[in-house]
Structure formats: C-alpha cells, structure tokens
N, C-alpha and C positions, 0 to 999 in steps of 0.2 A: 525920608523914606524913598525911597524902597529897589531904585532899579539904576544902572549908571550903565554909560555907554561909548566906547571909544572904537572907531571901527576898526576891526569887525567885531567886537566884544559888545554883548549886554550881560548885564548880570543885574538880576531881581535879589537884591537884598530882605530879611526878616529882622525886625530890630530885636532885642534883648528883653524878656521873652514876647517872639511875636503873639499877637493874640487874632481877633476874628478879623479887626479890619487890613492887618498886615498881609494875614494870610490869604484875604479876597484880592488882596494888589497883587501877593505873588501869582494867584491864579492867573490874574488878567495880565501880567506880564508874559507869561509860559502860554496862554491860548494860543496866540498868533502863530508859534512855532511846534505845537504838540496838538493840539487838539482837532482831529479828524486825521491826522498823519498816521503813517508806522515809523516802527521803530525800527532801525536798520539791524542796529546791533548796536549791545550794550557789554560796556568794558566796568569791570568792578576790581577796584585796585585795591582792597583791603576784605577780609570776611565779615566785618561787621563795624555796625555802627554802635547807639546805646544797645542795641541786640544784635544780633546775628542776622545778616542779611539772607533773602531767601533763598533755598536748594534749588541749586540750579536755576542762577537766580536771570544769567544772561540768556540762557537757553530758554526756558520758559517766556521770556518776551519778545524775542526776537521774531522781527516780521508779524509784530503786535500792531494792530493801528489803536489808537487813543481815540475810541469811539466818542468820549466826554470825559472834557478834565475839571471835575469839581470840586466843592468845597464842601467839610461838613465841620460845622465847629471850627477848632484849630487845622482841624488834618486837609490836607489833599487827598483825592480820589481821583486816580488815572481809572475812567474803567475801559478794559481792553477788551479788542474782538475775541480773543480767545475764551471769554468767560470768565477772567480774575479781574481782581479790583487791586492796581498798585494803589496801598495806604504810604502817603511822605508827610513826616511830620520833621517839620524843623528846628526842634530842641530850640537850644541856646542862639546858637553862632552859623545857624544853616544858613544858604544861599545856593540858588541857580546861577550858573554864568550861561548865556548864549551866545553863540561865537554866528553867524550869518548877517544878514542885510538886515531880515526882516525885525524893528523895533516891536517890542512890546509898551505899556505906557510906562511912566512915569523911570524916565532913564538920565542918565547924567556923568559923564567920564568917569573913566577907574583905568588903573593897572590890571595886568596880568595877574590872577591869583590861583597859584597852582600846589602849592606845600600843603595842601589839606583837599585835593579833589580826590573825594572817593568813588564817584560813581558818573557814569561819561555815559548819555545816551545819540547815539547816533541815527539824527533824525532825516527823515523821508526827503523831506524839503533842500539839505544838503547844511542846515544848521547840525550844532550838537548842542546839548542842556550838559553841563557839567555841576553836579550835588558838591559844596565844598562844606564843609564842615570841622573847623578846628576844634572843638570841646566835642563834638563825635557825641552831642546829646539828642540829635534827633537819630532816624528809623525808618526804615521802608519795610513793607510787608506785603505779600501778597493774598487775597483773600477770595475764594469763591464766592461771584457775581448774585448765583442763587442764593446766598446764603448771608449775605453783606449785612442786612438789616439786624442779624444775631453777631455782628464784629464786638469783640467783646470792652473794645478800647470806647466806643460810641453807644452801646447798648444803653449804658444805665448813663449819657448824658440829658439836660432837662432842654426845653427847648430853646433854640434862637432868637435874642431881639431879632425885630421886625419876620417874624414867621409867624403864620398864622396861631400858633400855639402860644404867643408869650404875649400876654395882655394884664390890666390891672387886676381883672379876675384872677388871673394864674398869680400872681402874685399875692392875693387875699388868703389862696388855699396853698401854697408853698410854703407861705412866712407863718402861717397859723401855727402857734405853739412854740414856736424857735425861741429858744433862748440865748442863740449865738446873735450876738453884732451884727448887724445890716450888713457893712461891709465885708465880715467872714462868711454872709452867707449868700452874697451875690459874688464871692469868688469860689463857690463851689458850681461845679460845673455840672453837680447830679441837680441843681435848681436851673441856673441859665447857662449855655454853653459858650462857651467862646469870651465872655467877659476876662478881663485882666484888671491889673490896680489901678492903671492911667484908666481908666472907660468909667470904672467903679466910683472911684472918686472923684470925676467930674458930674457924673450923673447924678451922685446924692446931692452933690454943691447946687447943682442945678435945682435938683426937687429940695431943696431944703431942709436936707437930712442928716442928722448928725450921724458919722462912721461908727460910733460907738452906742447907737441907740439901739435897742434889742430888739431884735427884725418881729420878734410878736407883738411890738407895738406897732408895728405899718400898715397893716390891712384897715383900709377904710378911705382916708383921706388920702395918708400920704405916701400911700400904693399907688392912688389915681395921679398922683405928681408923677410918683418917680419910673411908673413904666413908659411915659413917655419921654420922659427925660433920659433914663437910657437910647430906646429908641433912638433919638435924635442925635445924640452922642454918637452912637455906632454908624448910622449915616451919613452924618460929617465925616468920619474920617476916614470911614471907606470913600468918600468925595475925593478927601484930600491927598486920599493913598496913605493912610496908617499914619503914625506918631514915631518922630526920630529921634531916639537919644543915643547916649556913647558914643559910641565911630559911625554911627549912619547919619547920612547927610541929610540936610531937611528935607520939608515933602514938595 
C-alpha cells in the first residue's frame, strides 16, 4: 500500500476495494498537501464519475481552503471554508497523484499516470492532487457542512472499530437475533462501518470464530473475543498503511 513517489510525483494509492484502514493512509498521505490550504482552482476533465460530479463543481471550490480533511467510514471529507463538505470515495481503482516536494507517508516510485485523471486540484502550496480513476467507481459530492450529519450515504452507517461506539456490548445488541453468518453480518456496514473481507476474516480467525457461524450465536463470550480482535486488526493496519493486493505494492 498505498502511496509511490518519484520526484516530483506522489501518488497515494487505495487497493481493490479500499476499506477503512486504506482510506485512513489515503487521508494521511493527502494532509500534508490539502489540509488547512486553498484550493486554487480545480480542473474536471469529464462530467462525472459512478455519478455525476457536482454543478458547478470547479466554481463552487474554488479559493476553498480545506479547513479539515477527514475520514468517515470508507469516504473522505474535504470540509471547506465555504460551508460544504467535498464527499471522495474511491470506488474500485481510485487514486490521488501529487505532483510537489512535499511527501505524504507511505510513498514509493511510480510512473506518470494520466489516461484516467479526472479531476485536477490545484493546491495553495503550488502542489496539485490529481483523482485518477480507471473503473470510474468512486464519486465526489458536495454537501452542506450544517447538514452533513443527515448525508444520506453515512446516515444509516453503525459504528467504527476503535470509536467510542463499537464495543463487545454493541456487538451483544447488534448480533441479537441475526440469523445471517458472522461474517455477512460484519460486512454490513448498517452494523460496523468501514470493515471489508480481508479485516473480517482475520478478526474472526483471531477471535476464534467460524465465518459461517450464525452471528445470534456470538453475544456472550465470543463477542467479548472478537470485538477486540477487530479492534486490533484495524489498528495494525492502519500502522502498517493498509493491505496490498493486485497491482499495489506492499505496505
């Protein structure tokens, strides 16, 4: 995982599909050169991605500064002086490239990758962030800042490992009654958010839990295993900068 570097080029990588600790490397790759900046002006070479990018979508950012770039779940949150919240989710095959000095973590040579840049931020600092996307399955959207907590893509998400909300208790009153699979029901994102299959299946392995066991039998014991054993799972590899397979280079 997750970020390569050749000068002047960085580019923060998402592996296939990223999930929470991928998407916390892309952040921390992207701080150093977006976060407290403005945006000079942004170039959008196509009208849309898996949806249609926003109206007026250069115009409305422009001489934005990126008061805080965070993460929620999967997605990114640009929120802006202006009062919107840019949403970036990196589908399949997303990737930031950054063209300046300044390194973000976890980098390592690359070529020039330009046949799929769709969207070109021209940042303060005299970097640029370039969004590339060949499967064109992630998405930016803009969202007012008052109103973010009803964004309807996060609304009905459950909570974060390691967030005050996601404990062996939330997992006694989640799993009660389920008759799905452990493992179908910790990659539902309306129970914990951000998990994927790689996180899922090392955590049960850990808590000692079979994928095919039926998530109303876990509350009790082997709730108190395995929400720490998530836990720890997502922390590692947010350590480690994410998990690389396909064409992304190790971490």
């Amino acid at each position: 995982m997750c970020a390569y570097l050749i000068r002047p080029w960085l580019t923060v990588y998402a592996i296939k599909m990223p999930e929470l600790p991928e998407v916390e490397t892309v952040r921390r790759g992207l701080a150093p050169v977006m976060e407290g900046r403005r945006i000079l002006r942004l170039e959008q070479r196509r009208a849309d991605l898996r949806f249609p990018l926003p109206e007026r979508f250069a115009e409305r950012v422009a001489n934005a500064r990126i008061d805080r770039l965070a993460r929620q779940a999967k997605f990114l949150a640009a929120h802006l002086s202006t009062g919107e919240v840019l949403v970036m989710h990196l589908g399949m095959t997303g990737r930031f490239t950054i063209s300046g000095q300044r390194q973000g973590e976890f980098h390592h040579e690359t070529g020039h990758l330009t046949a799929h840049d769709h969207v070109i931020f021209h940042m303060e600092g005299g970097e640029t962030v370039t969004y590339n996307d060949p499967r064109r399955f992630g998405f930016m959207e803009l969202w007012p800042a008052a109103t973010f907590g009803a964004y309807p893509r996060l609304r009905t998400m459950g909570p974060e490992p390691l967030s005050n909300g996601f404990s062996a208790a939330y997992l006694d009153t989640a799993l009660s009654g389920k008759a799905a699979p452990i493992k179908a029901a910790l990659l539902d994102q309306s129970v914990i958010a951000g998990l994927g299959n790689i996180y899922v299946c090392e955590a049960l392995y850990r808590a000692g839990i079979s994928p095919k066991r039926l998530s109303r039998s876990v509350p009790g014991l082997r709730a108190a295993r395995l929400a720490p054993a998530i836990n720890a799972v997502i922390a590692e590899a947010i350590t480690a900068g994410g998990s690389s397979i396909s064409d992304f280079a190790g971490t």
